[in-house]
C-alpha positions as CSV (number, residue, x, y, z in Angstrom):
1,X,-9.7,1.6,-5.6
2,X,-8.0,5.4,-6.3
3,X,-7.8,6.7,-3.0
4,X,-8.1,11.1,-2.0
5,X,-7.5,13.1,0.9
6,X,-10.2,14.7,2.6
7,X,-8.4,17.2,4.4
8,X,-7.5,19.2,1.0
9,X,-11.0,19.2,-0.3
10,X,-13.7,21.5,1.1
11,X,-17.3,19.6,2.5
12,X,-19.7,21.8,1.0
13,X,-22.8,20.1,3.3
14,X,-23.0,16.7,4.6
15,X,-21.3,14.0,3.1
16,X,-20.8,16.1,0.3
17,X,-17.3,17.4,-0.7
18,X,-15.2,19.5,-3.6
19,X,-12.0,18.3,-4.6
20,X,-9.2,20.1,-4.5
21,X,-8.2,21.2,-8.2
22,X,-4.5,18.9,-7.7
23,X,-6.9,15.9,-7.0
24,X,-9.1,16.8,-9.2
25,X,-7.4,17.3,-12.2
26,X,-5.2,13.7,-11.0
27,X,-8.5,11.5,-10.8
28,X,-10.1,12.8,-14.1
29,X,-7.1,13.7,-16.2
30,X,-5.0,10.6,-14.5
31,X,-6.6,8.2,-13.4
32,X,-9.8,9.0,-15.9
33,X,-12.3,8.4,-12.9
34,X,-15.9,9.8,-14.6
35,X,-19.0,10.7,-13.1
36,X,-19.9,7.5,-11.1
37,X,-16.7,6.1,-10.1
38,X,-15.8,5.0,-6.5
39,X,-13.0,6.3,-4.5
40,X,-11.8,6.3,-1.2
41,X,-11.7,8.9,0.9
42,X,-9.6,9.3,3.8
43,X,-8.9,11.7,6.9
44,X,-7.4,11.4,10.3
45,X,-11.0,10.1,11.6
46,X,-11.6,7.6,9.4
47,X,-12.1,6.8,5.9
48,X,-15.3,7.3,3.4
49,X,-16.6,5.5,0.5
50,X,-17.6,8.2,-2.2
51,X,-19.3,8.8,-5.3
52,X,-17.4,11.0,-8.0
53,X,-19.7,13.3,-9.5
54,X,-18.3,15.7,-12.5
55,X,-19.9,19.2,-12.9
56,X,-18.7,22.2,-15.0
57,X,-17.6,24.1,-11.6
58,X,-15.5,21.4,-10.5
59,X,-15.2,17.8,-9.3
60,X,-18.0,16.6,-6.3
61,X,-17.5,13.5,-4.0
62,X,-20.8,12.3,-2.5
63,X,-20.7,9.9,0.6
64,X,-21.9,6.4,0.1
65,X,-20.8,5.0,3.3
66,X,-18.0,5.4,5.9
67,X,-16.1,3.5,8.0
68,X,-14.5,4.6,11.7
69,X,-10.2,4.9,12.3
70,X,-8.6,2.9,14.2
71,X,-5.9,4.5,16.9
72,X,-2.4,3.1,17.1
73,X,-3.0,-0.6,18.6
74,X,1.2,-0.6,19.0
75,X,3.5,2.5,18.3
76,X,6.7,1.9,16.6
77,X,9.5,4.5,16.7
78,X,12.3,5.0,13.4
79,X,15.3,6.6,14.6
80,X,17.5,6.8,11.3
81,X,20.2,8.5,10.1
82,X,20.1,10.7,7.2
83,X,21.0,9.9,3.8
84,X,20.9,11.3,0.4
85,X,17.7,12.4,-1.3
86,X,16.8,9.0,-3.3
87,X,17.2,6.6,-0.3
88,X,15.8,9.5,2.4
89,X,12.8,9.4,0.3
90,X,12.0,6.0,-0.1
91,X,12.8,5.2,3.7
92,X,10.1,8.0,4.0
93,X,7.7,5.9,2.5
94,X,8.6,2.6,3.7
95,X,7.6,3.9,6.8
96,X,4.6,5.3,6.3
97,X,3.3,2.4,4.4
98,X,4.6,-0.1,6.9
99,X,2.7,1.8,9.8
100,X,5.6,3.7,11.9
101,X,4.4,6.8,14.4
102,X,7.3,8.9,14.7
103,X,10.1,9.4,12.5
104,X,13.5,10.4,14.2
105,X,16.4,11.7,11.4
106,X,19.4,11.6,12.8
107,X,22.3,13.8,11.8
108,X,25.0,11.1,11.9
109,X,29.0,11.8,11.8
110,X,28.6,9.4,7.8
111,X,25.6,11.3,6.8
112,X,26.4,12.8,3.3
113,X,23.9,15.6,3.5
114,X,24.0,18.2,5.7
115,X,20.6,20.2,7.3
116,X,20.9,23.2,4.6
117,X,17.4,24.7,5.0
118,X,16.3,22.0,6.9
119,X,12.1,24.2,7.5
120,X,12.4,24.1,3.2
121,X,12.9,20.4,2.9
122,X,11.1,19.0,5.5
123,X,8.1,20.2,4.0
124,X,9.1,18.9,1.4
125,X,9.5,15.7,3.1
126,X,6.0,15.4,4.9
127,X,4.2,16.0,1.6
128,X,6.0,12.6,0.4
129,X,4.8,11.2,3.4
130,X,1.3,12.8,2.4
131,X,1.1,11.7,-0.6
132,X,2.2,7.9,0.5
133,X,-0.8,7.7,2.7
134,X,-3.2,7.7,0.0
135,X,-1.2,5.2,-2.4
136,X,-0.9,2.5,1.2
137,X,-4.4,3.5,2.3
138,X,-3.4,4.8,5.6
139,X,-5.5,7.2,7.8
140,X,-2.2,9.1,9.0
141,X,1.1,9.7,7.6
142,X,4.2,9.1,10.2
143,X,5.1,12.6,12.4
144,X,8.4,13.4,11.3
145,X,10.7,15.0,13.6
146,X,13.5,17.6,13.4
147,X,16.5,16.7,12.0
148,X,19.1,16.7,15.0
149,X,22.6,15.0,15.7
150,X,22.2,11.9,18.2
151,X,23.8,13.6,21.4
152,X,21.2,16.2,21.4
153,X,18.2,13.7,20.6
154,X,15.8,13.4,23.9
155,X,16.0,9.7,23.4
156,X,13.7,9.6,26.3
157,X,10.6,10.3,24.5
158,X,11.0,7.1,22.7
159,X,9.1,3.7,23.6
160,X,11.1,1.9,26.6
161,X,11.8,-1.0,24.2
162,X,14.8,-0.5,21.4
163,X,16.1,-2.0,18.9
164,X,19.6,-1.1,17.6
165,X,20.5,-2.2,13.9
166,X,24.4,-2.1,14.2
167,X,26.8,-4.4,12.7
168,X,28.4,-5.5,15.8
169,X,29.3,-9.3,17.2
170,X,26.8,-9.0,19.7
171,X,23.8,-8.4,17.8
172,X,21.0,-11.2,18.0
173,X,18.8,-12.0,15.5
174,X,15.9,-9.0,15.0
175,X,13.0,-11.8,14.9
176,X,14.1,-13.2,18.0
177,X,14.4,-9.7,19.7
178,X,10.8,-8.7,18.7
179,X,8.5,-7.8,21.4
180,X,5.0,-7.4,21.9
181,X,4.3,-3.5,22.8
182,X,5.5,-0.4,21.4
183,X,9.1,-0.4,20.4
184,X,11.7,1.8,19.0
185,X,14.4,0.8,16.0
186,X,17.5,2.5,15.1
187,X,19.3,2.0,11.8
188,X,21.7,4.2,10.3
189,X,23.4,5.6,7.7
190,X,25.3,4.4,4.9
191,X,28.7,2.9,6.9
192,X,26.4,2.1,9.5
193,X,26.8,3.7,13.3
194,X,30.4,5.0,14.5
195,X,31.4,3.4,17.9
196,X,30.6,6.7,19.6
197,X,27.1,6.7,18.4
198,X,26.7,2.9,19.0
199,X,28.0,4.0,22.6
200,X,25.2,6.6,22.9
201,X,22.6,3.8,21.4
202,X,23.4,1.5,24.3
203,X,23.7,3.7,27.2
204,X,20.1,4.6,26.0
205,X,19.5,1.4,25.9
206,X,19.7,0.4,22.4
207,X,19.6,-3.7,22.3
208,X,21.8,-4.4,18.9
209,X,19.9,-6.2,16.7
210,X,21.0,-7.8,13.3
211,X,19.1,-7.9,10.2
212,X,21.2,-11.2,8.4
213,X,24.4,-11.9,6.9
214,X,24.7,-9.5,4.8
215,X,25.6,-6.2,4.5
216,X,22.5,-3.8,3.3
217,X,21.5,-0.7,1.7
218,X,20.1,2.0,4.7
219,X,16.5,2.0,3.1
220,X,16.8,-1.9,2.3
221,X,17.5,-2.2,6.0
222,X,15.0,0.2,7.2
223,X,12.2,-1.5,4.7
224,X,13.8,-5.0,6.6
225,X,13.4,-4.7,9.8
226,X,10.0,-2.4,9.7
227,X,8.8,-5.7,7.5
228,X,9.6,-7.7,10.0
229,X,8.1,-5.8,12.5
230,X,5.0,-5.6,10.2
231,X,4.9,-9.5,9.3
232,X,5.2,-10.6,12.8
233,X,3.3,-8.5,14.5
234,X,0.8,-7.0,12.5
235,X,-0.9,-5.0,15.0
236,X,2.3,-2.8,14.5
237,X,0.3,-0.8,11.3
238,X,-1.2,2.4,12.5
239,X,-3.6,3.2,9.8
């Protein structure tokens, strides 16, 4: 079912809304949804079976039922380095679909891009993370944080348990390491974590963590250990 948000359309009375003219013109012109189809609508509070109805002033959603949000049964943290626009944007949705609360870019000391105009792009960024909500059906997209360098990060704000994806001898297997309640995991950039930032990790008290025997992609590694997160716990999904 083609999914909208309701937080860009305006409710004209009860259970009664207008779309947007971007929806709009994406579920008729798009999607070629006529008057009668079904879509989902979804905000913050829940989400809302509708009714598309097609008039000359614009396009009309009419309630048909609704159904009440959940709130995050388990929070997961990403703390992960920054990388170049292709990856950054499909770790963006990754996590969004696979249920993370709080995104954490990290300006690492491999990180290719640097924070030019770091206000323009994140919005930039949180409209991907927009957008992702209504292709994964989730309620709320991921907060994303500022963009800062690890040794300014107040890593206390994070759940108590973390998860460190470094490529070190010590790491244990991630699905052993799992736990129960809200958790935090770091992965980093392409290169992976320097020994100084793997220092900081630790003394914050990062448990390292390894993702297999071989060597991955930063978004494949992110998308890894979020799935595994997601598969064997699955209360991890915040909707």
């Amino acid at each position: 079912m083609h999914r909208l948000r309701l937080e860009s359309c305006t409710k004209t009375g009860e259970g009664r809304y207008l779309l947007d003219q971007a929806q709009a013109r994406h579920l008729t012109k798009v999607l070629r949804c006529y008057t009668g189809a079904l879509v989902e609508g979804l905000c913050q509070e829940g989400s809302v079976l509708l009714r598309i109805q097609v008039t000359p002033y614009g396009v009309e959603a009419l309630e048909v039922s609704s159904s009440p949000g959940v709130d995050y049964l388990r929070r997961v943290d990403l703390l992960v380095g920054f990388l170049k626009a292709d990856q950054w944007d499909q770790v963006l949705r990754v996590a969004c679909e696979l249920g993370v609360a709080r995104i954490w870019p990290v300006l690492c000391e491999r990180s290719v891009p640097r924070p030019d105009d770091w206000g323009r792009k994140k919005e930039r960024y949180e409209r991907i993370l927009f957008e992702s909500t209504r292709q994964c059906g989730a309620l709320r997209a991921p907060e994303l944080m500022d963009l800062k360098p690890l040794d300014v990060l107040d890593l206390s704000e994070l759940p108590e348990v973390r998860l460190g994806a470094f490529l070190s001898p010590d790491s244990v297997p991630l699905v052993s390491a799992l736990p129960e309640g809200d958790l935090a995991i770091a992965v980093g950039p392409e290169g992976d974590w320097t020994a100084r930032e793997v220092e900081i990790l630790k003394g914050a008290g990062f448990k390292a963590v390894s993702l297999g025997p071989r060597v991955l992609r930063a978004s494949t590694a992110v998308a890894a250990a979020l799935g595994a997160a997601r598969i064997l716990h699955p209360e991890v999904c915040s909707l």
